[in-house]
C-alpha positions in Angstrom: -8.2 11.2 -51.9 -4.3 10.4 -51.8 -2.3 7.9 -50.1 -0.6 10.9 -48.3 -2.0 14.8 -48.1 1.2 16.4 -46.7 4.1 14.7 -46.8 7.9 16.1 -46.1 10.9 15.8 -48.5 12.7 18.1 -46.1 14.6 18.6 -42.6 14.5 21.2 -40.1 11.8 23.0 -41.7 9.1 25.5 -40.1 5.7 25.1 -41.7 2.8 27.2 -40.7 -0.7 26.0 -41.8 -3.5 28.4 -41.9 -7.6 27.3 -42.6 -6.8 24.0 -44.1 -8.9 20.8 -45.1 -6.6 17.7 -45.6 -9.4 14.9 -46.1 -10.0 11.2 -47.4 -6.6 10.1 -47.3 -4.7 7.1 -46.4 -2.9 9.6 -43.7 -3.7 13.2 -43.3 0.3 14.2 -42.9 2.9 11.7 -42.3 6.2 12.0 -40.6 8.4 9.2 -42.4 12.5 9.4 -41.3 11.8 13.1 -40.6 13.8 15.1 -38.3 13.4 18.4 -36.6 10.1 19.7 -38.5 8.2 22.4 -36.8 4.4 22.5 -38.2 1.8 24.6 -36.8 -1.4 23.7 -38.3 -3.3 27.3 -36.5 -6.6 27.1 -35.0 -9.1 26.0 -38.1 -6.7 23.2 -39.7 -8.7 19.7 -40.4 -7.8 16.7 -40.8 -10.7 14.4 -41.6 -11.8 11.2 -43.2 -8.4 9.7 -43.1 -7.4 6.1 -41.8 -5.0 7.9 -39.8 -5.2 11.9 -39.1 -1.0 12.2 -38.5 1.3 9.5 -38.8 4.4 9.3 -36.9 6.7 6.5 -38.5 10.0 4.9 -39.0 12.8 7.1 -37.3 11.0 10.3 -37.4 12.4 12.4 -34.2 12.3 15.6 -33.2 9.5 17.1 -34.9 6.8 19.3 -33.3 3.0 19.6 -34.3 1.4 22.5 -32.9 -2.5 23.4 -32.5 -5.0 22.1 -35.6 -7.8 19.9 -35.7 -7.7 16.3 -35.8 -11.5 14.7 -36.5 -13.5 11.9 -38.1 -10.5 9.7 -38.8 -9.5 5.6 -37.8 -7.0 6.7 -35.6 -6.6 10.5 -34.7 -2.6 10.1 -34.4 -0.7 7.3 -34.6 3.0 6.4 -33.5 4.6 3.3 -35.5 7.1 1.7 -36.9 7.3 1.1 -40.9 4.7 -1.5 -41.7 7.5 -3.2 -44.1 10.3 -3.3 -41.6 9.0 -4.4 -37.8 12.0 -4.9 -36.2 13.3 -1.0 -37.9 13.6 2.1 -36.0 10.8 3.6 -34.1 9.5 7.2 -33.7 11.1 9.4 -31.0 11.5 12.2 -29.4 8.3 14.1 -31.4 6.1 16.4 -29.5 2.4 16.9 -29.8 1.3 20.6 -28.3 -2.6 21.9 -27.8 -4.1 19.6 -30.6 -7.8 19.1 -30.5 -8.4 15.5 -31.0 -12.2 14.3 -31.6 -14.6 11.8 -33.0 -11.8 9.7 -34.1 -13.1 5.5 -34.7 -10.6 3.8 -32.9 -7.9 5.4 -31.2 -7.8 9.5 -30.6 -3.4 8.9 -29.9 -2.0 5.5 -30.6 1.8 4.8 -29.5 1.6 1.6 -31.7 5.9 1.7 -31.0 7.8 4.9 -30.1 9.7 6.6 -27.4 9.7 9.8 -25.4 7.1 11.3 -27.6 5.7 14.0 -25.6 1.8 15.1 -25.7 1.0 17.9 -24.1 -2.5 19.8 -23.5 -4.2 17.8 -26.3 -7.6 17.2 -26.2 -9.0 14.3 -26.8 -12.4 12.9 -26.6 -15.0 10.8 -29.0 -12.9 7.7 -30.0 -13.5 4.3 -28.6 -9.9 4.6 -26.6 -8.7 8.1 -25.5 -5.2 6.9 -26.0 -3.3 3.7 -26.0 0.3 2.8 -25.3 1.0 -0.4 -26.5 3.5 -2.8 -25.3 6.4 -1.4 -27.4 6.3 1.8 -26.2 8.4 3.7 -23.4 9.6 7.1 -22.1 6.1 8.6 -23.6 4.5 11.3 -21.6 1.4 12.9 -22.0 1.2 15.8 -20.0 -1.9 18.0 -19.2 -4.9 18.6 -21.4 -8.3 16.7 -21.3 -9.0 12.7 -21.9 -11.9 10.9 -22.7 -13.2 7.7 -24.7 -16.2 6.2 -25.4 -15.0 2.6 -24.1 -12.1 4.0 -22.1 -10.3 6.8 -21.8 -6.4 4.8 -21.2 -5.3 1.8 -22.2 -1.8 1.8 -20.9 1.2 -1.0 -21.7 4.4 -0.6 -22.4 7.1 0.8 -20.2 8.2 3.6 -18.2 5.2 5.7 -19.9 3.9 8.6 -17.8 0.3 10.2 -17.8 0.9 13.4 -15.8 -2.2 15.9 -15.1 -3.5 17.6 -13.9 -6.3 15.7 -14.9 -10.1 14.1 -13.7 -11.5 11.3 -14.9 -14.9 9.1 -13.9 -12.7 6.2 -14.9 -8.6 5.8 -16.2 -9.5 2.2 -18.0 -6.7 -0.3 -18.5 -3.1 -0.3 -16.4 -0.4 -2.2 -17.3 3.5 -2.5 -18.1 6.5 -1.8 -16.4 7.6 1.2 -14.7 4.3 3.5 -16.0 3.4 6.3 -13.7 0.4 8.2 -13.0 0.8 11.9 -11.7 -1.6 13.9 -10.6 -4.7 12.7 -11.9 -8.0 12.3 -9.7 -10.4 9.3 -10.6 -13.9 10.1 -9.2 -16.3 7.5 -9.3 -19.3 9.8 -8.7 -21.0 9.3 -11.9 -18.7 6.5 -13.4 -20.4 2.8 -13.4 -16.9 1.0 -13.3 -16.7 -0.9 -10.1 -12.3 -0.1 -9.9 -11.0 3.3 -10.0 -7.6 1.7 -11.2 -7.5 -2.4 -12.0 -4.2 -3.5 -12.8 -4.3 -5.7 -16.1 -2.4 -8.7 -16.8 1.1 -8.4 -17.3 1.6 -5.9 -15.5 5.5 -6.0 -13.8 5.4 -2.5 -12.0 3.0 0.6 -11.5 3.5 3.8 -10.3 0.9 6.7 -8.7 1.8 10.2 -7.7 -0.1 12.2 -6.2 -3.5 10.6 -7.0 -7.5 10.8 -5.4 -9.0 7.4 -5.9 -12.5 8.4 -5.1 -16.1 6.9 -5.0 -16.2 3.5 -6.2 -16.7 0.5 -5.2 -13.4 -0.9 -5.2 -10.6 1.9 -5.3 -7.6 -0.7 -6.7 -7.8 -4.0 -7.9 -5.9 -7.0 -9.4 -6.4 -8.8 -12.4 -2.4 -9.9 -12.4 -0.1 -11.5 -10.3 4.3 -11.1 -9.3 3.4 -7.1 -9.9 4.5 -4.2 -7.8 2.8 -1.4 -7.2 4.4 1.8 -5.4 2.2 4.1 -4.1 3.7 8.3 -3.8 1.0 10.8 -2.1 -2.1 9.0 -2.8 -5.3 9.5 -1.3 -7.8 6.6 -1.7 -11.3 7.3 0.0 -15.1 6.9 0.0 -14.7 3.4 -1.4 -16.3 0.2 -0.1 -12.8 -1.2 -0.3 -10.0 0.9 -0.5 -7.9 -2.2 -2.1 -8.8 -5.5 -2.9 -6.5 -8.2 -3.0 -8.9 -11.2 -4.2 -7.2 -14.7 -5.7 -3.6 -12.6 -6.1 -0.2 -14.1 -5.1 3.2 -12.5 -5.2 2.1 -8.3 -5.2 4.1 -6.0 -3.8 2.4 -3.2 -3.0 4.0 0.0 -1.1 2.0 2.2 0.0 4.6 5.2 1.1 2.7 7.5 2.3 -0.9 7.0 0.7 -3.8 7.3 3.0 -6.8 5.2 2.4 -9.5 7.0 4.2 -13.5 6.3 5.0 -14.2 3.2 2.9 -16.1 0.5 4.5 -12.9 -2.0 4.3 -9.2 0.0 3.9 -7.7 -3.4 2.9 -9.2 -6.6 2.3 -7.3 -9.8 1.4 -9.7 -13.0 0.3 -9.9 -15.9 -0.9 -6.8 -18.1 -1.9 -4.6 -14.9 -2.0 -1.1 -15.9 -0.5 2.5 -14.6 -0.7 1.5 -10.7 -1.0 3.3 -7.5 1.4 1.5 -4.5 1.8 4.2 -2.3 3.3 3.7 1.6 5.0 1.1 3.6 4.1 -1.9 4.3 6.5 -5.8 3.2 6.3 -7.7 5.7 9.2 -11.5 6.2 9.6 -13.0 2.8 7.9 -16.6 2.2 8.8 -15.7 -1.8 9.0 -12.4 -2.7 9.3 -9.1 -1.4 8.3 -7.8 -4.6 7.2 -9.6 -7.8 6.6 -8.2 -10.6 5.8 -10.9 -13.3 4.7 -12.0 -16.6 3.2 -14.0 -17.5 0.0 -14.0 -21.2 -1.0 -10.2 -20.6 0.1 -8.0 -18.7 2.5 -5.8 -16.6 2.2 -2.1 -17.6 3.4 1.6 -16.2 4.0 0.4 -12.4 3.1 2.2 -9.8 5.2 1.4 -6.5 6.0 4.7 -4.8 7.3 5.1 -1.0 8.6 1.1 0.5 8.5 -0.9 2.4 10.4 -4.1 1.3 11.1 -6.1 3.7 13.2 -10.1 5.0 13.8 -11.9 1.7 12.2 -14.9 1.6 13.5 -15.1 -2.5 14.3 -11.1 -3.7 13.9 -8.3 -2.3 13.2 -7.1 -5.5 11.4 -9.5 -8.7 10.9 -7.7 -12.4 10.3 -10.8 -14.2 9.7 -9.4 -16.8 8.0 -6.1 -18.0 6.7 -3.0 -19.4 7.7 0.8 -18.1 8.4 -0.5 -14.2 7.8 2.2 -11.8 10.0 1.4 -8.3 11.0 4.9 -6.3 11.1 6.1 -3.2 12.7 2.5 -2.0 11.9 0.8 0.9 14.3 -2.7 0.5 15.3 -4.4 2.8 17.1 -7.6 4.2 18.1 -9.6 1.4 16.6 -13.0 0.6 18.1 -13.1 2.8 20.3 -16.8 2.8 20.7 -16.7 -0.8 21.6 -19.3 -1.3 19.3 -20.6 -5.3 19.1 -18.3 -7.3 16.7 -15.5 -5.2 17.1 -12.5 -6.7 19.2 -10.2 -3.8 19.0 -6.9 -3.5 17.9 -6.5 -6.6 15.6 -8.2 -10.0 16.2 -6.9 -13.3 15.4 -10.5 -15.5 15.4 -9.6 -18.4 12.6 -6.6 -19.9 11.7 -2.8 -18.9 12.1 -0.9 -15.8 11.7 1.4 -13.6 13.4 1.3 -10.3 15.3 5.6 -8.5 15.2 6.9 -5.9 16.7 4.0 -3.0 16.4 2.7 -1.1 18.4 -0.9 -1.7 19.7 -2.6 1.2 22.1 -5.6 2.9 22.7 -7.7 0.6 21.1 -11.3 -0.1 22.6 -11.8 -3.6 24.2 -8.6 -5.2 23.4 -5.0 -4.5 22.1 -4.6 -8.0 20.5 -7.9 -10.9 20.8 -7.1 -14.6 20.0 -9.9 -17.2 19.2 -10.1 -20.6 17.6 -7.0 -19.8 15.8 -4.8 -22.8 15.6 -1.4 -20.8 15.7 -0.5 -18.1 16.8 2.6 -16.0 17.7 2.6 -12.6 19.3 6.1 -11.0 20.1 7.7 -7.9 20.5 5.0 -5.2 20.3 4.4 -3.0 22.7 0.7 -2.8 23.9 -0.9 -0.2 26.1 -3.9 1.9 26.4 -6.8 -0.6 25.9 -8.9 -2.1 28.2 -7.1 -5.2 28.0 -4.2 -5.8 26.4 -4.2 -9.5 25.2 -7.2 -12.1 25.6 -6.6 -15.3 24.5 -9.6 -17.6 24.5 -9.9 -20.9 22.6 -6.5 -21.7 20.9 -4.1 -24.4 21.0 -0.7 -23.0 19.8 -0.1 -19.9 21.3 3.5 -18.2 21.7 3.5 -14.1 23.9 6.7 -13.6 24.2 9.0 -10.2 24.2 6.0 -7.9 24.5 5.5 -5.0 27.1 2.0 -4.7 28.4 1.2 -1.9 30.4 -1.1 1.1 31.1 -4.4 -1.0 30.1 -7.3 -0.4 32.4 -8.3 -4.2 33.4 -6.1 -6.3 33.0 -2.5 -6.8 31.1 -3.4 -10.4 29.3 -6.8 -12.3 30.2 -6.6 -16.2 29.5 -9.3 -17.8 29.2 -10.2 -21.9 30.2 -8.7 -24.1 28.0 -6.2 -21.8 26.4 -2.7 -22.4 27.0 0.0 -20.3 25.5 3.5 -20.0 26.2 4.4 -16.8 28.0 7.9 -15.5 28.0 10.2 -12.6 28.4 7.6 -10.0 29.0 6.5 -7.3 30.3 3.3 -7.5 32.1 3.2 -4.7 34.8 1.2 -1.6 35.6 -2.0 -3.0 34.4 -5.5 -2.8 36.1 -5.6 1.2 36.5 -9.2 0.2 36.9 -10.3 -1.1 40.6 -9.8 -4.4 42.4 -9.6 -7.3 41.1 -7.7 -6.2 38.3 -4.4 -7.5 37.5 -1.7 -7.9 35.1 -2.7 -11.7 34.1 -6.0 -12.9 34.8 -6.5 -16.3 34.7 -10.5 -17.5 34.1 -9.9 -21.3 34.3 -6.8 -24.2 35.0 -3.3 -23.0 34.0 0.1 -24.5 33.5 2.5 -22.2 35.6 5.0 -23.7 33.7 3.6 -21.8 30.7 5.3 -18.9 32.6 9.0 -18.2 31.8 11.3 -15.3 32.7 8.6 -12.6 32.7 8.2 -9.5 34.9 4.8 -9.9 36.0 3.2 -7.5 38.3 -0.1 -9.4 39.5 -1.5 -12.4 38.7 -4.8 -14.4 40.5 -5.0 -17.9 41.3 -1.3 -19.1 40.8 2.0 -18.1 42.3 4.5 -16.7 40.0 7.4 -19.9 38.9 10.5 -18.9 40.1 11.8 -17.8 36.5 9.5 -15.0 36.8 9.9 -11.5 38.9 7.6 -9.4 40.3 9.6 -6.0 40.1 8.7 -2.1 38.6 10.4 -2.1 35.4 11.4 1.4 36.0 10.0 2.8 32.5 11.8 5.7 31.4 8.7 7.8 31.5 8.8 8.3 35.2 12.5 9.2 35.0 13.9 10.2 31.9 17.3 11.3 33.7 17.8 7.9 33.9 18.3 6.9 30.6 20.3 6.9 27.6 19.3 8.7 24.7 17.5 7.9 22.1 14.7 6.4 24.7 10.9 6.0 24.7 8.6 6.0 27.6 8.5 2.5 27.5 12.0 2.1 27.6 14.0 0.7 30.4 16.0 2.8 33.1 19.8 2.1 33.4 19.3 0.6 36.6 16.0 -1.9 35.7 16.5 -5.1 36.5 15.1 -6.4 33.0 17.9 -5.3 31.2 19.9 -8.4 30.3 16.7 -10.3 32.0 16.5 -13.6 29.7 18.2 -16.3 28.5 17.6 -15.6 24.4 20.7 -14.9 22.9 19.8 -15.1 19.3 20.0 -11.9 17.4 16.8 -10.4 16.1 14.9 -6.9 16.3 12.8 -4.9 19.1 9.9 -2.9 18.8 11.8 0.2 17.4 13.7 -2.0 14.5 16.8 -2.2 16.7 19.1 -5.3 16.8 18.8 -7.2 20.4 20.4 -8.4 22.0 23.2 -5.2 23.5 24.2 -6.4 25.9 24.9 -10.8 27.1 20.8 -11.3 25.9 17.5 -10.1 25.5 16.4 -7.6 27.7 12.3 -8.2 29.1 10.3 -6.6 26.9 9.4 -5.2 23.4 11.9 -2.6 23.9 16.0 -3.2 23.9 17.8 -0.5 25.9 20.7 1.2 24.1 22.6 0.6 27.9 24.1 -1.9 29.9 22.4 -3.0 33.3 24.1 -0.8 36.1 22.4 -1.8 39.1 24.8 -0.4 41.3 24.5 2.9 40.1 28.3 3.0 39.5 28.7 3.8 36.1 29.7 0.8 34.9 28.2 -2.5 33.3 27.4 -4.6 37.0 29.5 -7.8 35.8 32.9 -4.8 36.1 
């Protein structure tokens, strides 16, 4: 019935505590400007009926709590600054070991203010919030140990806090902050009726996961905040109907590393007005859907990039612009996608409303097509390499399309198919060695009127119904697969031999990037193709650049 049942008058102490009730007090045992107090309250210690089981205040730093019981009170354990001075020093450096935390009110561990407090293998379940971090705390870490509320089992603010496992939840509850990490911890959404396995909160400037299994919900990450970043180390997100869902967000930045989002009906979907978000790396393989969808709701989303993933196994396409404007696909690898050719599935990734951009990836063995264009408005293509497919570009109904810089090969009918009415620009490609199917296949085939003049300083193997304009050639690349000798290392199959012709081939002189992240141009321009060979053009065979 006291303000305080165990209070400390002493530093550096060792206090063990055997088969004790402390009960009905303001706080059960308080830590006020303490320093370096090791108390080990046993196995049958209580502390009950209090507004606060241990209190943690002022400067107190250093000291270590051991074992004990912690039951029945307000807040189980409490971290905070003197009530009287709010701006005075805050708890730090105090350490929480193997404490059984339960049936606490409000909070089983509250970091009300405090720094690099340390809880480790506590267990705490029965209070409305497992434990809180509130915005003036940092450097915390709880570490091991069992977590449960009633309402929810985190709610996490603050900065550079860390919940480490391992650990399994049905739900983690709120996310927010600056530089707070999750390690370890697997949120399985068998049994749980929350629709996120993690939803990042407003305010929140920067998240971190390690080594986490999203698992079993409806929507594995979500946003309820804008300008955030989200870094992503050895996650595994699967078995959700979205993997993430980027809905009415602007400015994320979400890094992926090397998370795999795996089986969900949609790997990626961003709706509505969302604009101004990167997705970078990371991979989304297997959806039943597809692997990223990029969709409308009352508004579209615009000027989102996805830069660096994989994409690969989707079932329908391996990216979706349904709607939107000035989306870019970057240095992305999609693969694999459709390959059943099952009915609303285009392949690769399909470009069917509005604008957007497809950069320097590489598109192959997709079913149907590498790359399909329809009623999109604009739309610019350049620099990928695309093979494998059945075709590797159709364009159909669009009116500003750009191809340019791509190398097209190795797909079974046809290279690029245009359809009537579409009229893109095509320039400084590769379009050669397609058609491994039978006659009439051919590297471009044209289905309606065409504007030769559409057709600029490309290497075109076959095309029906027009003759090639006389910027154009008509010329074996000489791809580095057929003859490795005759190349300079590093190289990739679709590289260009020493002697190709398409080395130095256009007239683009502006710096920029190929396929492989290399700067282009090497040599006096661009090189034909997705691809800038490392060498000069030696036609010759003499050893030296041909202008010598």
């Amino acid at each position: 019935g006291t303000d305080v049942g165990m209070g400390f008058a002493t530093d550096g102490a060792s206090i063990s505590v055997s088969g004790a009730t402390i009960q009905d007090c303001g706080a059960g045992i308080e830590f006020l400007e303490n320093y370096m107090i090791n108390l080990d309250l046993g196995t049958a210690a209580l502390i009950t009926n209090c507004d606060i089981g241990i209190l943690f205040t002022a400067g107190s730093a250093n000291n270590t709590v051991l074992n004990g019981i912690v039951q029945f009170n307000n807040d189980g354990i409490r971290f905070e600054r003197c009530a009287d001075d709010p701006d005075g020093e805050a708890p730090a450096d105090n350490r929480i070991t193997g404490t059984e935390i339960k049936d606490n009110t409000a909070n089983g561990i509250a970091i009300l203010a405090g720094a690099a407090n340390e809880l480790i293998d506590v267990e705490v379940s029965g209070s409305a919030t497992g434990v809180y971090m509130g915005s003036a705390s940092s450097y915390n870490v709880l570490r091991g140990g069992t977590v449960s509320g009633t309402k929810e089992n985190f709610n996490l603010d603050g900065s550079n806090n860390t919940i480490k496992g391992p650990m399994t939840l049905q739900s983690f509850g709120q996310v927010a902050g600056n530089g707070n990490e999750l390690i370890d911890i697997t949120l399985d959404g068998t049994l749980s009726t929350e629709p996120y396995g993690l939803l990042l909160d407003q305010g929140s400037e920067k998240i971190i996961l390690k080594n986490v299994i999203i698992q079993n919900y409806d929507v594995g990450i979500g946003f309820a905040t804008n300008a955030a970043c989200l870094n992503l180390t050895g996650v595994l997100i699967q078995d959700c109907r979205i993997g993430v869902d980027i809905r009415e967000n602007y400015m994320l930045d979400i890094d992926l590393g090397d998370t795999e989002i795996r089986n969900c009906n949609t790997g990626i979907e961003i709706a509505a007005g969302s604009s101004n978000n990167t997705i970078r790396n990371g991979s989304v393989v297997g959806s039943l859907k597809d692997g990223i969808l990029f969709d409308g709701c009352k508004e579209a989303p615009g000027q989102n990039k996805i830069i660096g993933t994989t994409v690969q196994d989707s079932e329908l396409n391996g990216i979706a612009l349904l709607a939107g404007f000035d989306n870019e696909v970057i240095g992305a690898t999609v693969t694999g996608n459709n390959a059943a050719q099952i009915a609303g599935g285009y392949g690769g990734i399909a470009l069917l409303n509005g604008s957007g951009a497809v950069r320097t990836s590489q598109i192959y063995n997709n079913g149907c097509t590498g790359v399909y264009l329809d009623d999109s408005a604009v739309a610019d293509i350049t620099g990928n390499l695309i093979y494998g497919q059945p075709e590797g570009i159709h364009v159909a109904l669009v009116s500003d399309v750009t191809v340019a810089s791509n190398t097209i090969t190795a797909n079974a009918d046809a290279g690029m198919v245009i359809e009537d009415g579409a009229l893109p620009m095509i320039k400084y490609n590769i379009l050669y060695g397609n058609g491994t199917g039978t006659d009439p296949y051919v590297d471009v085939s044209l289905r309606g009127d065409f504007e030769p003049a559409n057709l600029v300083e490309n290497d075109i193997g076959t095309v029906n119904q027009i003759d090639l304009p006389p910027t154009n050639i008509s010329v074996d690349p000489l791809f580095c697969v057929n003859s490795p000798s005759e190349c300079d290392e590093p190289f990739e199959n679709y590289s260009l031999q020493r002697t190709s012709l398409l080395i130095d081939g256009t007239t683009a002189t502006e710096p920029g990037i190929d396929v492989r992240g290399s700067s282009r141009p090497k040599g006096d321009s661009w090189d034909m193709g997705a691809i800038e060979t490392s060498s000069f053009r030696d036609k010759d065979s003499d050893g030296l650049p041909d202008p010598w």
